[in-house]
N, C-alpha and C positions, 0 to 999 in steps of 0.2 A: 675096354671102357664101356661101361653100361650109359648111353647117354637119355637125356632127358628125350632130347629131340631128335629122329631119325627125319634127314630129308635127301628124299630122292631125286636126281635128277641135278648137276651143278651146271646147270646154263644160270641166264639172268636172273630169272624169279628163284630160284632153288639157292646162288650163292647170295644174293642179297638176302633172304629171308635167314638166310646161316649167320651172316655179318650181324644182321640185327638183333637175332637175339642172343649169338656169344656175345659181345657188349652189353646185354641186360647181365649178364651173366650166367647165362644158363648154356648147358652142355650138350653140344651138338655133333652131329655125325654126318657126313655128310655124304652118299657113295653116288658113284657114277657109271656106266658100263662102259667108257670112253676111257683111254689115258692121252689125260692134255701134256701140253696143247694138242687142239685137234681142230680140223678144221670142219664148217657144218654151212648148210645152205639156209637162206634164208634168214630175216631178223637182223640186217648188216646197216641198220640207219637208225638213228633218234631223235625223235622231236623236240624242239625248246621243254615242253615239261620231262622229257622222260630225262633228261640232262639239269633240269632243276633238282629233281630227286636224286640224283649220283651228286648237286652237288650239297645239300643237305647229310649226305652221311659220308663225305671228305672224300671220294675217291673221282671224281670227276676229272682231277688233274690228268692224270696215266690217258686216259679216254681222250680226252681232248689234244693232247701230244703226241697221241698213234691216229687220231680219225682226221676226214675231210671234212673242211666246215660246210654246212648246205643250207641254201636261204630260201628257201619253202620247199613244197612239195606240191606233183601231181598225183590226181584221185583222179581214175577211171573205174568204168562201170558199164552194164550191157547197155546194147543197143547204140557204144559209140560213144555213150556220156563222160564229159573228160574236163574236170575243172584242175585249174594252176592254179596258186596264189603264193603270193611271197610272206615271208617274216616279218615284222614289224620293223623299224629301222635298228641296227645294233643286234638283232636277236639270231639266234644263229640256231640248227641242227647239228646234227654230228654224222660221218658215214666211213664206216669202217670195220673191217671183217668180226666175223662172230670168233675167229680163232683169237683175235686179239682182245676182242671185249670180253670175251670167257673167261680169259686167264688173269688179268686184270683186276675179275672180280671175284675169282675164286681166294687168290692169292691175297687180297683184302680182308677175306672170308679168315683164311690159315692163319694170318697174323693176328688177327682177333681171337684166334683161339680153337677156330675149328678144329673138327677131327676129319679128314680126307683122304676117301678111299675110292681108287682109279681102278678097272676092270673088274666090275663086280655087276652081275645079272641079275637083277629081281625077277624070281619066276612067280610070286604069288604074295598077298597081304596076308598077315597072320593076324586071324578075327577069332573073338571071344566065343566060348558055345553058344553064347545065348547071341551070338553075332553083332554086339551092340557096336563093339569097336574093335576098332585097328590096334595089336599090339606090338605089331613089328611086321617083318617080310621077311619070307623065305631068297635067301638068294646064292649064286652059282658064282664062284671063286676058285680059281688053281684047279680047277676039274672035278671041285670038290661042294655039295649041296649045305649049307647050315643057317640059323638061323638070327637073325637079326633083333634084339626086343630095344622098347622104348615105350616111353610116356604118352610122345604123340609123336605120329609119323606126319609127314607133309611129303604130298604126292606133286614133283615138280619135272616130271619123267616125262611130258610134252603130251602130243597129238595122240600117241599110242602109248600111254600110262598103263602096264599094269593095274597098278592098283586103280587105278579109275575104273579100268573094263571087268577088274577082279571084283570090285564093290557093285558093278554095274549101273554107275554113276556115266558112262561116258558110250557111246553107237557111234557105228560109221555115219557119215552123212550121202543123204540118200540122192545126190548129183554131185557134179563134180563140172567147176566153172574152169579158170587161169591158171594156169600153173605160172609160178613164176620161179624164174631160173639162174642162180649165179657164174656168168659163163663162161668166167674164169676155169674154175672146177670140171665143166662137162664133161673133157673127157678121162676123166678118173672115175667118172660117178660106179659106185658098185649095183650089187642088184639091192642089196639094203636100202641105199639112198632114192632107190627107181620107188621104192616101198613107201617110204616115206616121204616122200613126193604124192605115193596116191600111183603111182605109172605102172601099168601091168610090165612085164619082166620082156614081154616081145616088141615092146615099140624105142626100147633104147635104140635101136639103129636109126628108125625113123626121127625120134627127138635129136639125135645130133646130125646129122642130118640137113633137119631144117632150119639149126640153129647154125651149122658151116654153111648155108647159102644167103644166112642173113645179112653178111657182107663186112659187119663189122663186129666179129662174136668176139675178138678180143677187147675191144675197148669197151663196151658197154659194158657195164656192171652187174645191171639189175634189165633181164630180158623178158619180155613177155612171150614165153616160147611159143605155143599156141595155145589153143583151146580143146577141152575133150571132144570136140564136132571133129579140126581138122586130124583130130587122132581116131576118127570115128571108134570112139570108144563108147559111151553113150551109155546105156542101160548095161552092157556087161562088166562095164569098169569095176563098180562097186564088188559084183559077186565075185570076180578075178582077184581081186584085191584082199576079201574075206581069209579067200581059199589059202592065197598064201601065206597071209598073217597067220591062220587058223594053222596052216600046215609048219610054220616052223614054229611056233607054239607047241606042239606036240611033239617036234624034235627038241627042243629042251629040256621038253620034261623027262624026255628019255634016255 
């Protein structure tokens, strides 16, 4: 199928934006390098509005049936800064795994029409000579390289977007504060997940670790593992980080 829309990337933003516009009706693709369900860290709560908006386009019910309700939220911040506040009376959050809200909303996505492809690698964006635009992406399937075309692509492939850093739309950041940590998960995390976390590939010992002396690594949900200080990671975090992005980038392509 040749579709209008190629988007990349089926977490939140990549299958909502699929839903929304196969119901315009327009012809969408959707791929992903993951086969769901799957499970992924981080992004496991939603605010009163982010649940207004699921339930403006009907799928809020499935969300609300699998999540925990949550009546505010705490915000912390350096230096100790740590405000509470609660929900208005009646108003509620939602808290519940990304394996389960993924699939939820992929599956929203398919019924509408989507077109859905699981294990598939974008190694690069395919741009015009005169480099005005995107007309697709190169990506990696069954062991095998080909190419993807479309009208317009939408780049919804996270923190380490291809096409973000292919267009040069997107830079590491040049410190690195909290890591926050799902602690269910820890110890499965791969060296991928240490990656996208930001955590150089030698302190996974040290990170669980400190998160089995925390006392209660199974019931808390959402951990604030430490800081790049107590990982003295500091100023080499970023260049270590580079190196390995950059270095398995170059095994792809190979």
């Amino acid at each position: 199928m040749t579709a209008d829309v190629l988007i990349v990337g089926a977490g939140p933003a990549g299958s909502i934006a699929a839903l929304v516009l196969a119901r315009a009706g327009v012809r969408v693709r959707l791929v992903d390098r993951a086969r769901f369900p799957r499970d992924k860290l981080c992004g496991d709560t939603m605010n009163p509005g982010s649940l207004a908006i699921l339930d403006r386009l009907g799928v809020s019910g499935p969300v609300r049936r699998h999540a925990m309700a949550i009546t505010g939220m705490d915000i912390t911040g350096p230096a100790g800064a740590h405000v509470s506040a609660c929900y208005p009376d009646g108003i509620r959050g939602a808290s519940l795994t990304r394996r389960d809200l993924d699939m939820i909303l992929l599956e929203a996505a398919i019924t509408a029409g989507v077109t859905f492809d699981s294990g598939i690698i974008v190694r690069a964006p395919l741009i015009t000579t005169d480099t005005s635009r995107i007309v697709g992406v190169r990506v990696a399937a069954s062991g095998e390289d080909h190419d993807l075309h479309a009208r317009v692509v939408i780049a919804a492939d996270g923190r380490h977007s291809r096409l973000a850093f292919g267009m040069g739309l997107a830079e590491y950041a040049q410190r690195f504060a909290e890591h926050h940590v799902d602690a269910s998960v820890l110890p499965d995390l791969t060296d991928q997940d240490l990656i996208e976390l930001g955590l150089p590939l030698g302190h996974r010992r040290k990170l669980l670790a400190a998160i089995a002396a925390s006392g209660d690594y199974r019931e808390r949900m959402r951990l604030h593992a430490m800081t790049a200080e107590k990982l003295a990671l500091r100023g080499k975090m970023l260049e270590e980080q580079k190196k390995i992005t950059e270095a398995m980038h170059r095994k792809e392509l190979h």
